[in-house]
N, CA, C and O atoms as CSV, one atom per row, in Angstrom:
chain,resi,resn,atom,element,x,y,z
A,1,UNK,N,N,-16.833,9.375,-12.166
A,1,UNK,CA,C,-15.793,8.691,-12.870
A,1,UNK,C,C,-14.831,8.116,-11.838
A,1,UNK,O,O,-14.243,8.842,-11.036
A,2,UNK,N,N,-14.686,6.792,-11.880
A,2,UNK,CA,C,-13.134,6.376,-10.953
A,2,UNK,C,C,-12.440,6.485,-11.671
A,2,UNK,O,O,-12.499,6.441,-12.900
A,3,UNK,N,N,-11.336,6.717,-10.689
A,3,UNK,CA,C,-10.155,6.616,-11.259
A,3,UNK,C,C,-8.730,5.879,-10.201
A,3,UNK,O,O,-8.731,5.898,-8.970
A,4,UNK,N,N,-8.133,5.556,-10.670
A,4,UNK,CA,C,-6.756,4.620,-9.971
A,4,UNK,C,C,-5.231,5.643,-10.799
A,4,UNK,O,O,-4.945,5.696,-11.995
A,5,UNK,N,N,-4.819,6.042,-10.105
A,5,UNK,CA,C,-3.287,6.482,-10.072
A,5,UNK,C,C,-2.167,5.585,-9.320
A,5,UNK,O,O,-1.865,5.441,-8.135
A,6,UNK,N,N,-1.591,4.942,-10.780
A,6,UNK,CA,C,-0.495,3.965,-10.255
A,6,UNK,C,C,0.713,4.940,-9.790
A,6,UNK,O,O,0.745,6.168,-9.864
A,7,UNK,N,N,1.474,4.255,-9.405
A,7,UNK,CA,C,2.515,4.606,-8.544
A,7,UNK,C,C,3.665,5.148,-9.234
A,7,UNK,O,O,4.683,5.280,-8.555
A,8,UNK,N,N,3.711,5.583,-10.796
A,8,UNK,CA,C,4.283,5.999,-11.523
A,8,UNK,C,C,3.374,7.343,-12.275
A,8,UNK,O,O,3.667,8.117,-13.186
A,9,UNK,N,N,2.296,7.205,-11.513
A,9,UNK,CA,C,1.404,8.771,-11.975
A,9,UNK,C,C,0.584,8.548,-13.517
A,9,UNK,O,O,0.137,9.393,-14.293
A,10,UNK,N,N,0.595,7.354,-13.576
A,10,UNK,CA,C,-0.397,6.728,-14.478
A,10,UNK,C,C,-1.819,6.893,-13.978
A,10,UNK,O,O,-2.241,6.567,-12.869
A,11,UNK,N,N,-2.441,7.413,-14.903
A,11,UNK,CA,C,-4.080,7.329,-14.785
A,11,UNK,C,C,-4.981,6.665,-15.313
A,11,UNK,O,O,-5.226,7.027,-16.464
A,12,UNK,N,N,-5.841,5.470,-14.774
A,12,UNK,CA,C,-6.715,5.053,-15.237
A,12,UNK,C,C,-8.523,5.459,-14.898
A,12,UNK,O,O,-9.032,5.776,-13.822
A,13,UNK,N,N,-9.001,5.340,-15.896
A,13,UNK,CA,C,-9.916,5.817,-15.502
A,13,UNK,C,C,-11.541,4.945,-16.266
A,13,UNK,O,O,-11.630,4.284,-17.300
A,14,UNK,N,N,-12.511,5.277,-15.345
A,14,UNK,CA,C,-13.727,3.981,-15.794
A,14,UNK,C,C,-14.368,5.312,-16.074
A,14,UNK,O,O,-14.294,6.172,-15.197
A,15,UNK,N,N,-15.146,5.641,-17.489
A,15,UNK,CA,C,-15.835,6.352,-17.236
A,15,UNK,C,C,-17.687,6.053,-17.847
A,15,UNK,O,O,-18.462,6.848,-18.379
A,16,UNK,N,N,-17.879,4.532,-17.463
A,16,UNK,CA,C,-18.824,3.814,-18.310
A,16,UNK,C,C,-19.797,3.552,-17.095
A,16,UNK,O,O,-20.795,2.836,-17.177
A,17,UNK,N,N,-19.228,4.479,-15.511
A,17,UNK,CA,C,-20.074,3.984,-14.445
A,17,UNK,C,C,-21.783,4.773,-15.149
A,17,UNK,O,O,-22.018,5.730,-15.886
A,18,UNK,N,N,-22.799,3.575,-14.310
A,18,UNK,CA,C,-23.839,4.405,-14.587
A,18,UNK,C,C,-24.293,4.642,-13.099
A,18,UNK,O,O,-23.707,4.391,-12.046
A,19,UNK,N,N,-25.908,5.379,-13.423
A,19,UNK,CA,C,-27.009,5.125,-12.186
A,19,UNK,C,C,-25.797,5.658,-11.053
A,19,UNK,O,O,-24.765,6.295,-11.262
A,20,UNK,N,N,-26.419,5.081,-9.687
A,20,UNK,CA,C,-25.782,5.345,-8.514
A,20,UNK,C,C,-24.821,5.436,-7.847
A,20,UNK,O,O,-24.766,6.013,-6.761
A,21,UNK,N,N,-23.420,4.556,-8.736
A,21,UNK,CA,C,-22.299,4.207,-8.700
A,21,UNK,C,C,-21.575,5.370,-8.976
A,21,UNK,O,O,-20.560,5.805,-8.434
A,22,UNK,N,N,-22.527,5.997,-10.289
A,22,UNK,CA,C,-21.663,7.264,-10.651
A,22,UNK,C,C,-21.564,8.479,-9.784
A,22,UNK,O,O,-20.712,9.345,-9.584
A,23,UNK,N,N,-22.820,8.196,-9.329
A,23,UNK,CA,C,-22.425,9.563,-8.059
A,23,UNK,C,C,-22.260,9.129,-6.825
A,23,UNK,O,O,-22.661,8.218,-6.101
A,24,UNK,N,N,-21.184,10.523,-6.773
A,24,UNK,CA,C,-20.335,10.795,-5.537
A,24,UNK,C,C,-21.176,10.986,-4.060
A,24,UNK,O,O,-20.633,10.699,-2.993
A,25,UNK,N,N,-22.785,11.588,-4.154
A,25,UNK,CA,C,-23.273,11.909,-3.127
A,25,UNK,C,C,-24.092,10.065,-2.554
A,25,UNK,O,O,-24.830,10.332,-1.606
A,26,UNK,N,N,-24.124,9.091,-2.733
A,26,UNK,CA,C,-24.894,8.445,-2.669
A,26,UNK,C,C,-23.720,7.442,-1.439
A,26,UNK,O,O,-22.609,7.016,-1.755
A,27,UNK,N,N,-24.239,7.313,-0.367
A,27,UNK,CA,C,-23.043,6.326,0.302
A,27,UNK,C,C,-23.562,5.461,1.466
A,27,UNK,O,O,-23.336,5.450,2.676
A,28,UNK,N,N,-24.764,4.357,0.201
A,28,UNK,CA,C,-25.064,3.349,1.064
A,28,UNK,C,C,-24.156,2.340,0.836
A,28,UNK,O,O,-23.209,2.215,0.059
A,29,UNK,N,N,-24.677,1.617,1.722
A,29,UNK,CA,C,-23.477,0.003,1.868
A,29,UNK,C,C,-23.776,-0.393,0.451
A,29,UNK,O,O,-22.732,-0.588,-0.172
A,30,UNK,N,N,-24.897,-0.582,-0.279
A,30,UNK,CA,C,-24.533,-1.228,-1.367
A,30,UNK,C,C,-24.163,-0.615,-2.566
A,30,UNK,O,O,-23.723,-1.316,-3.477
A,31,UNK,N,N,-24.323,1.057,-2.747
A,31,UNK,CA,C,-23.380,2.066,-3.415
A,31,UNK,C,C,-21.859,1.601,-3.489
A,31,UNK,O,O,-21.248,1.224,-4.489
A,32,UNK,N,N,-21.296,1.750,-1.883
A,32,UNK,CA,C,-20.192,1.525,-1.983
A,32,UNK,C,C,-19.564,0.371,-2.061
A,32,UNK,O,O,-18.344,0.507,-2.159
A,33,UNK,N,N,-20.028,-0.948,-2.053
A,33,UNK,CA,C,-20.096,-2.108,-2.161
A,33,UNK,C,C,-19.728,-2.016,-3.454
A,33,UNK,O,O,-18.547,-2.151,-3.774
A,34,UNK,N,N,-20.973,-1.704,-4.604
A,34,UNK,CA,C,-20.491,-1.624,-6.024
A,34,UNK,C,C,-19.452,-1.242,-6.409
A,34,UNK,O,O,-18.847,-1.942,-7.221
A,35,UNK,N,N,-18.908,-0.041,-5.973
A,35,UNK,CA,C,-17.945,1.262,-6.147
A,35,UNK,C,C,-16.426,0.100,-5.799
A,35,UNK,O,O,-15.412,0.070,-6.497
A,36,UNK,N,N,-16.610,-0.507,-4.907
A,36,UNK,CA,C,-15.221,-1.076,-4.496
A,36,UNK,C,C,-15.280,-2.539,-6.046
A,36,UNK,O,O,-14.254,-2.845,-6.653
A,37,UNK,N,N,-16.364,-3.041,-6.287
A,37,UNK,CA,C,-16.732,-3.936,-7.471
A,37,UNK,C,C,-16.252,-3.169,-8.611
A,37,UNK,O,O,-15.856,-3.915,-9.507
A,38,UNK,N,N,-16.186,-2.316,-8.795
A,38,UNK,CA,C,-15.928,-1.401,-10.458
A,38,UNK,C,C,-14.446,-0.981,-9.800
A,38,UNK,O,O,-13.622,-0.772,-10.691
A,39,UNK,N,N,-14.025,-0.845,-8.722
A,39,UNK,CA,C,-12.418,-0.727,-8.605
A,39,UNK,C,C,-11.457,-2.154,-9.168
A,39,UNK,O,O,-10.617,-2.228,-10.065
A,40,UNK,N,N,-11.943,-3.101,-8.307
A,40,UNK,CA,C,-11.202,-4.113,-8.598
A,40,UNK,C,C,-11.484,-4.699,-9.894
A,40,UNK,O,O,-10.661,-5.563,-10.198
A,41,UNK,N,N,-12.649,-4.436,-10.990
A,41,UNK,CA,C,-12.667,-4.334,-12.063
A,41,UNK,C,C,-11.701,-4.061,-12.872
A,41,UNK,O,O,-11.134,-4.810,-13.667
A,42,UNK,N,N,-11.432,-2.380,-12.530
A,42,UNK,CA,C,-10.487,-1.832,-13.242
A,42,UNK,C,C,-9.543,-1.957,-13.242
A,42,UNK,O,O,-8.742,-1.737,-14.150
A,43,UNK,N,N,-9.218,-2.705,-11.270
A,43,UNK,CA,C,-7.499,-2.749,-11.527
A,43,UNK,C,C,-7.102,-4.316,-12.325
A,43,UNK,O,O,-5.921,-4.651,-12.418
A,44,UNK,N,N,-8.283,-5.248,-12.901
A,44,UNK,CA,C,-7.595,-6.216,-13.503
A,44,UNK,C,C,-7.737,-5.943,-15.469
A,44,UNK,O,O,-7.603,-6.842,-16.299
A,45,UNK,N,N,-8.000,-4.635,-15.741
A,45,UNK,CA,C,-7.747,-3.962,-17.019
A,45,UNK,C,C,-6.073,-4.160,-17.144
A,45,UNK,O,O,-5.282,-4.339,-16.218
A,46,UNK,N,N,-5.793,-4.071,-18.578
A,46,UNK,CA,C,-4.646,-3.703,-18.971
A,46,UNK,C,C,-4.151,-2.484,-18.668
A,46,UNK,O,O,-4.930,-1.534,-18.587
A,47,UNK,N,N,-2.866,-2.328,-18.465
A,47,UNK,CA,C,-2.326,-1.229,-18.494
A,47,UNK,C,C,-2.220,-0.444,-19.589
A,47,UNK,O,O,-1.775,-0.907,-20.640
A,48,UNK,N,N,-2.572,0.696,-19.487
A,48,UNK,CA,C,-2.668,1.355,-20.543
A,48,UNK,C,C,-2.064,2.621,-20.293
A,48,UNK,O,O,-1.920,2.883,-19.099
A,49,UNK,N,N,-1.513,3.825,-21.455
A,49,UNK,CA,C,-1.487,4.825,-21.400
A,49,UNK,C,C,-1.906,5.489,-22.644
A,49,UNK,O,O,-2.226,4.708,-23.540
A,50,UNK,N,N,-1.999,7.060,-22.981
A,50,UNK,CA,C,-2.461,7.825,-23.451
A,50,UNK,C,C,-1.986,8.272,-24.605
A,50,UNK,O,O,-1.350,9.305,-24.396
A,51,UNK,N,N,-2.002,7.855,-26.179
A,51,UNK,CA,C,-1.315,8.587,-26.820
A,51,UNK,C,C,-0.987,9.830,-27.156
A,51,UNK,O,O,-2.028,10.412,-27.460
A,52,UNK,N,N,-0.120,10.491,-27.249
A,52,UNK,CA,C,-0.601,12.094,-26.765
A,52,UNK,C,C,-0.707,12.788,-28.320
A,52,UNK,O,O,-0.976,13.988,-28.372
A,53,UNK,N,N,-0.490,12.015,-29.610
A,53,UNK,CA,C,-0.708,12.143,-30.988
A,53,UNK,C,C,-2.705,12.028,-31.288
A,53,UNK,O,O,-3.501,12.692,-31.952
A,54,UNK,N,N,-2.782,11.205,-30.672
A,54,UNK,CA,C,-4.192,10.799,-31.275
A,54,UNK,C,C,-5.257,11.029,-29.541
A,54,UNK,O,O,-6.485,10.964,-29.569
A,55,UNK,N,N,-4.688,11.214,-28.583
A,55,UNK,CA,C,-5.489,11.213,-27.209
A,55,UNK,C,C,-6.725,10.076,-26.861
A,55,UNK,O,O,-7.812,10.151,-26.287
A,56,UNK,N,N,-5.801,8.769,-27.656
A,56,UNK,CA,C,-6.778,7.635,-27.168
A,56,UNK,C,C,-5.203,6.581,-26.291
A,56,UNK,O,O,-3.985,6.442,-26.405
A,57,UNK,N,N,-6.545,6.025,-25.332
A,57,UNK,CA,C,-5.628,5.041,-24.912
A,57,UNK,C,C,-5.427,3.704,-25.412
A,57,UNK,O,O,-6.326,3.040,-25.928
A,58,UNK,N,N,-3.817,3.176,-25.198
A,58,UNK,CA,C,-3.308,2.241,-25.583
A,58,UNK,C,C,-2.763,1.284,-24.799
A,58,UNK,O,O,-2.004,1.603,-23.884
A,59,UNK,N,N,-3.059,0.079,-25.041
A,59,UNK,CA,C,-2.755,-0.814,-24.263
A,59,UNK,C,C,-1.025,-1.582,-24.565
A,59,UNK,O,O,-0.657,-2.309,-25.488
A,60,UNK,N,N,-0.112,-0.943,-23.135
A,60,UNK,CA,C,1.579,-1.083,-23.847
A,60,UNK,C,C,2.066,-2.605,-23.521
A,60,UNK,O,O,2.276,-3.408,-22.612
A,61,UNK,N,N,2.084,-2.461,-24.561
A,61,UNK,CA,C,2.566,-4.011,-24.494
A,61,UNK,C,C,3.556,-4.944,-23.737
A,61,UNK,O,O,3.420,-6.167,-23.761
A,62,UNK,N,N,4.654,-4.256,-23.001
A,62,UNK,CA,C,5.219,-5.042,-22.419
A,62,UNK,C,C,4.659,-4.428,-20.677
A,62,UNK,O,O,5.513,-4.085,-19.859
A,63,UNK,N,N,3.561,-4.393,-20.433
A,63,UNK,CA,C,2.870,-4.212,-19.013
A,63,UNK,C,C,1.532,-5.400,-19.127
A,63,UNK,O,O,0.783,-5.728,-20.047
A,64,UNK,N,N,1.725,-5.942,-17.299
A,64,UNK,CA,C,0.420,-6.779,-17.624
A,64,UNK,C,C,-0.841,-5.728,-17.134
A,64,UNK,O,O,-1.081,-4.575,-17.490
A,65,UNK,N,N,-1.475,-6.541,-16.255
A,65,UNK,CA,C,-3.288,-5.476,-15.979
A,65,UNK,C,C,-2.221,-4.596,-14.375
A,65,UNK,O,O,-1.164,-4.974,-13.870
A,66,UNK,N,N,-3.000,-3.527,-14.065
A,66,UNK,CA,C,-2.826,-2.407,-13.871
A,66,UNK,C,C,-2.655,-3.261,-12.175
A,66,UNK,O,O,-1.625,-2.997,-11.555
A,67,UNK,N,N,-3.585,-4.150,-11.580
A,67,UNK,CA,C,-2.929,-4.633,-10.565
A,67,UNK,C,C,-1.727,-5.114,-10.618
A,67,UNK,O,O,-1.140,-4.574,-9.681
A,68,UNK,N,N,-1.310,-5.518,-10.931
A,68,UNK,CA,C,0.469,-6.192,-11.399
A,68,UNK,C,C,1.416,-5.149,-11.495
A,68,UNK,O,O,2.387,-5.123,-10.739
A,69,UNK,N,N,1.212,-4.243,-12.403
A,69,UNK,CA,C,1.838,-3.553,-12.041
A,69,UNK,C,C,1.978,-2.458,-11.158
A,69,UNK,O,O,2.857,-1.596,-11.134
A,70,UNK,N,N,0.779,-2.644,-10.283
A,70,UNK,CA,C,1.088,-1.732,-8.989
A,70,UNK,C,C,1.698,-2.780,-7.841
A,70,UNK,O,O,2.039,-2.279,-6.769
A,71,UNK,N,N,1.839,-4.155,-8.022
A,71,UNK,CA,C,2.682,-5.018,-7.335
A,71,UNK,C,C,3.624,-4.812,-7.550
A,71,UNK,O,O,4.375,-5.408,-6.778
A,72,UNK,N,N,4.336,-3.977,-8.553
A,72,UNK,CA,C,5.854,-4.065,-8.951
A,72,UNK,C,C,6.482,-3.002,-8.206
A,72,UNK,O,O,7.694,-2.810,-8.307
């Protein structure tokens, strides 16, 4: 599973990796090649956080994608 912790202790997380990407033991150039491809993926997702009523995530509306706001 990746994951990105913004700078406010926000967690995002991909957990749709498959095959080789998903594991941690595998660290050829084109493993990690992918691995850095499914990062910058994620960091152009919305920002989101966690409802803690229902434990799904929500996308808050006044944040743009998760790179942006780690520019801030």
């Amino acid at each position: 599973m990746l994951q990105l912790t913004n700078l406010c202790g926000c967690l995002k997380q991909d957990d749709t990796l498959q095959g080789e990407v998903a594991s941690v033991d595998i660290s050829t150039k084109t493993n990690l090649n992918n691995l850095v491809k499914a990062g910058e993926n994620l960091l152009k997702k919305k920002f989101t956080r966690v409802n803690l009523d229902t434990g799904i995530y929500e996308t808050v509306p006044d944040k743009g994608t998760i790179e942006e706001e780690l520019k801030r």
